[in-house]
C-alpha positions in Angstrom: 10.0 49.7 3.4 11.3 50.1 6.8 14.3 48.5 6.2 15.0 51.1 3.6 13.5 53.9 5.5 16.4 53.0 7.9 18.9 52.6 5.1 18.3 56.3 3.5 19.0 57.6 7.3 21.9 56.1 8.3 23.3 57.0 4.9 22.5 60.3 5.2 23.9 60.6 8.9 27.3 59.6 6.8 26.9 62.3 4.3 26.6 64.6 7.2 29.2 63.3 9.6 31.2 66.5 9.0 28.3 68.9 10.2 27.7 66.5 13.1 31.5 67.0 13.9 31.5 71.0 13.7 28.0 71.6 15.9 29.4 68.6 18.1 32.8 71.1 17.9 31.0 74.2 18.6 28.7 73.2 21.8 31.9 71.7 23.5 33.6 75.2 22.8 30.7 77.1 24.4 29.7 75.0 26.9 33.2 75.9 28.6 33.5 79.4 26.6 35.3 82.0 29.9 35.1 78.8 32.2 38.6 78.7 34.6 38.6 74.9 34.4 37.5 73.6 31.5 36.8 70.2 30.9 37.6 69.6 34.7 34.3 70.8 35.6 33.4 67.1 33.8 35.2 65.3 36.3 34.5 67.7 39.4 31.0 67.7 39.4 30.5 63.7 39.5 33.5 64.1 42.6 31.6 66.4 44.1 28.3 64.4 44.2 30.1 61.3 45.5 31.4 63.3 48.6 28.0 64.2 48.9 26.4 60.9 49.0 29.2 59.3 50.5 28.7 61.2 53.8 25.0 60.3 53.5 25.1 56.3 52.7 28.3 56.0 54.6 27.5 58.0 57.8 24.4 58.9 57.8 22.3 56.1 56.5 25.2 53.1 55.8 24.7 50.8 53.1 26.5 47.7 52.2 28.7 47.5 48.8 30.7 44.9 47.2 33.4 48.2 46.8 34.6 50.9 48.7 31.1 53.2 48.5 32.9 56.0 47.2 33.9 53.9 43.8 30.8 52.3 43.9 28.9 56.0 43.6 31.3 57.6 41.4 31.0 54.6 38.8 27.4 55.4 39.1 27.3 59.0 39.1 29.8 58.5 36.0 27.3 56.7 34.1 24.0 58.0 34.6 25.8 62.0 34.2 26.3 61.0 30.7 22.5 60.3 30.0 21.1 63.1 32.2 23.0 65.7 30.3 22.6 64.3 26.8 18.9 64.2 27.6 19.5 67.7 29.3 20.9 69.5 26.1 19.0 67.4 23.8 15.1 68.7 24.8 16.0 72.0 23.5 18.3 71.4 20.7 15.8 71.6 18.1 14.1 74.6 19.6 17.1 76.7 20.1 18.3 75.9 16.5 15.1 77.6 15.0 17.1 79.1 12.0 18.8 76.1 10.7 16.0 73.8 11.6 13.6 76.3 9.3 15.9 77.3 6.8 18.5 74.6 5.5 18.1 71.2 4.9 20.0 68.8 6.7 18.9 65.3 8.9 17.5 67.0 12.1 18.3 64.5 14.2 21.9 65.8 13.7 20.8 67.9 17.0 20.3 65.5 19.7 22.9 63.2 18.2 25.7 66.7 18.8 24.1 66.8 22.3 24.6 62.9 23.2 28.5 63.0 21.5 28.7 66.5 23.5 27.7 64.6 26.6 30.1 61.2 25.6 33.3 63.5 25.7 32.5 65.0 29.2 32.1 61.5 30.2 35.2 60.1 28.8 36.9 62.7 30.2 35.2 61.6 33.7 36.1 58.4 33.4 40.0 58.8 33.8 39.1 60.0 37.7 37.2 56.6 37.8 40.2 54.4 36.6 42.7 56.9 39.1 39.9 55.5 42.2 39.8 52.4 41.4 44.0 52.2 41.3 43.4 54.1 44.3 41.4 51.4 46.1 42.8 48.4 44.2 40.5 47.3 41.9 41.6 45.3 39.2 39.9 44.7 36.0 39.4 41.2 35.1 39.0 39.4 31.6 35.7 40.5 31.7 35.9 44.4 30.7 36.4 43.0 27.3 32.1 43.5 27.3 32.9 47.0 28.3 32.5 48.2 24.6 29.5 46.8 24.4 27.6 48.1 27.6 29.1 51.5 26.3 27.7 51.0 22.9 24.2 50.2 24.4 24.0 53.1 26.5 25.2 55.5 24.2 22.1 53.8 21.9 19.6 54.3 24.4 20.3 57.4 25.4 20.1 58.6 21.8 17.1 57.3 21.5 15.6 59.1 24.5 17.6 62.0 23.1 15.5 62.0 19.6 11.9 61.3 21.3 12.4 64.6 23.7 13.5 67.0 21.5 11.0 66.0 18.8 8.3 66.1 21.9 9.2 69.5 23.3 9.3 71.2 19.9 5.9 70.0 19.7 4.6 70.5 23.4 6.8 73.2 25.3 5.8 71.9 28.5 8.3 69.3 28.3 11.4 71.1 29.2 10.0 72.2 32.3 8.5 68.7 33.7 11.9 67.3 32.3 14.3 68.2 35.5 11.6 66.8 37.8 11.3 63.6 36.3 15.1 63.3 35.4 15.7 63.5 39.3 12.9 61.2 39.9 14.3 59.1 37.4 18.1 59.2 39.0 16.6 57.7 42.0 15.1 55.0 41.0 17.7 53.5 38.7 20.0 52.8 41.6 23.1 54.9 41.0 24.1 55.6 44.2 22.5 52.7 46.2 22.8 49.0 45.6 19.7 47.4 44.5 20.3 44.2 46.1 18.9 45.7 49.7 15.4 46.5 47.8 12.5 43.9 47.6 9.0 44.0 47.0 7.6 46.1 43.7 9.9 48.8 44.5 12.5 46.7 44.2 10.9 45.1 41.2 10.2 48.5 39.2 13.9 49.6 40.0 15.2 46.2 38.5 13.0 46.8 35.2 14.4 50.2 34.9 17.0 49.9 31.6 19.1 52.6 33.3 19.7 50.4 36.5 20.6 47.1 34.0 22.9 49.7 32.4 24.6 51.1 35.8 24.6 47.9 37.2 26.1 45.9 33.8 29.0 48.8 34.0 29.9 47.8 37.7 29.9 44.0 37.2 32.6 44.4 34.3 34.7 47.1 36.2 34.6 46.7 39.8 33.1 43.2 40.5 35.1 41.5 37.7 32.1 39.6 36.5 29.5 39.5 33.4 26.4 41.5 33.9 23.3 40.1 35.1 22.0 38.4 31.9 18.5 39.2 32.7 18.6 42.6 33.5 21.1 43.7 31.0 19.4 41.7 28.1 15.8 43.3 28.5 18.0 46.8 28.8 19.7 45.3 25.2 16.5 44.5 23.3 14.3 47.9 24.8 17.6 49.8 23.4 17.8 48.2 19.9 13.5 48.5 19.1 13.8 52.1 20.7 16.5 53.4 18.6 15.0 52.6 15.3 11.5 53.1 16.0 12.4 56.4 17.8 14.5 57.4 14.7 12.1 56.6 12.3 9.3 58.8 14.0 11.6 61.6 14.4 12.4 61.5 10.9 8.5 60.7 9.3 7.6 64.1 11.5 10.8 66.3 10.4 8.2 67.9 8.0 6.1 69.3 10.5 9.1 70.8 12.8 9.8 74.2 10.9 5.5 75.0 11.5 5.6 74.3 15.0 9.0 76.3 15.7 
C-alpha cells in the first residue's frame, strides 16, 4: 500500500514536471525582478558572510582549520545557504499560492519542491566563487569528489523533506513562519558551518555531531577541500534520517492535501 502510495506520487511529479519547471521559472524571475545584479546577489551574500566571520574566527576569536578559514567558511556558508533559503521560501509557499492551491488540481507539493530547485540554482551559481577560492588557495580535488553527487543528492533530499513538513505545518499553524527565522539561526549555529567541530567536546559537542546538517557540511568539505571520504558515521546516520524522512514526509503531505484548501 505504501509502496504504491509512493508510486502514484512520483508518477505524478512526472506528469507535472512541466508546471514544476514554469513556477520554478517564474520565482527565479521575481526573486531578481529590478535587482542591478542579478544572480550575483547568490554569490555575494555567502562572500559577504565569510568576511564577516573571517574577521571574527580569524582575529577575534582564532580557530584552527585544516584550510585557509576563509575556504573553510565559504564552503560552509555555501552549503547550509542552500537549505536555509529553500526552507525560507518553502514555509509560505503553500499559503501565498491560496488561488491555485484552492482552485486547480495539481500535486501540492509542487510548491516547496519550486522553492528547494529555486534555492539549488542560487547555490550552483554560488558554487563557481567556491571552485575560483579554492584555485585561489590551491586546493586540489582528489579522486574522492567522485561522492560529490551523492552528498549533493542527499542534501537536496533532506532539505526537501524539511521543505514539505514546514509548508504543510504553517498552512496549518501560522505561528510557524514567525518562530521559523529564530530557530533557522539557532539551527545555523549548531550545525558547524563556520566553526570546526573537532574543538567541541562534551554533549554540545555530541548534539552538534548528531545534527544531519553538520554530517552534510562536514561530508561536503572532506570530498572538496580535505580530499578524503566523509566521516562514515556521521554522514551515514545523515543518509538513513534523509531517505525515511523524505518518504514519510511526502506521504503525510500528500494524505493531508485534502484538508489544505479549508485551512487556507
Amino acid at each position: 500500500m505504501l509502496r504504491d502510495d509512493l508510486r502514484e506520487m512520483v508518477h505524478e511529479q512526472l506528469d507535472f514536471r512541466e508546471l514544476l519547471y514554469q513556477l520554478t521559472a517564474r520565482d527565479l524571475l521575481l526573486r531578481y525582478k529590478q535587482t542591478a545584479m542579478g544572480f550575483a546577489w547568490a554569490v555575494l551574500m555567502p562572500l559577504m558572510n565569510t568576511a564577516i566571520f573571517s574577521v571574527v574566527f580569524m582575529r577575534v576569536a582564532p580557530v584552527q582549520t585544516r584550510v585557509p578559514y576563509p575556504l573553510f567558511a565559504f564552503c560552509g556558508l555555501l552549503v547550509w545557504n542552500f537549505t536555509a533559503s529553500a526552507l525560507r521560501f518553502s514555509v509560505t509557499s503553500l499559503t501565498t499560492n491560496t488561488n491555485l492551491v484552492t482552485k486547480v488540481y495539481f500535486p501540492r507539493e509542487i510548491f516547496p519542491f519550486s522553492a528547494v530547485a529555486v534555492s539549488f540554482v542560487d547555490y550552483a551559481v554560488a558554487a563557481t566563487a567556491l571552485v575560483a577560492m579554492m584555485i585561489y588557495y590551491g586546493v586540489a580535488p582528489t579522486a574522492a569528489i567522485l561522492l560529490l553527487p551523492t552528498i549533493v543528492a542527499i542534501h537536496a533530499m533532506f532539505t526537501a523533506a524539511l521543505a514539505l513538513l514546514l509548508a504543510m505545518a504553517n498552512l496549518f499553524y501560522r505561528d510557524v513562519k514567525y518562530l521559523f527565522d529564530v530557530f533557522l539561526t539557532v539551527w545555523m549555529f549548531a550545525s558547524a558551518v563556520v566553526y570546526p567541530v573537532d574543538g567541541i567536546g562534551g554533549w554540545a559537542g555530541a548534539l552538534i555531531r548528531a545534527n544531519p546538517m553538520t554530517g552534510i557540511v562536514e561530508a561536503y568539505r572532506s570530498v572538496l577541500l580535505y580530499g578524503t571520504t566523509p566521516e562514515p558515521i556521521a554522514f551515514g546516520w545523515t543518509t538513513a534520517l534523509t531517505l525515511i524522512l523524505l518518504p514519510a514526509a511526502w506521504l503525510l503531505f500528500h494524505r493531508c492535501e485534502f484538508r489544505f484548501a479549508e485551512n487556507i
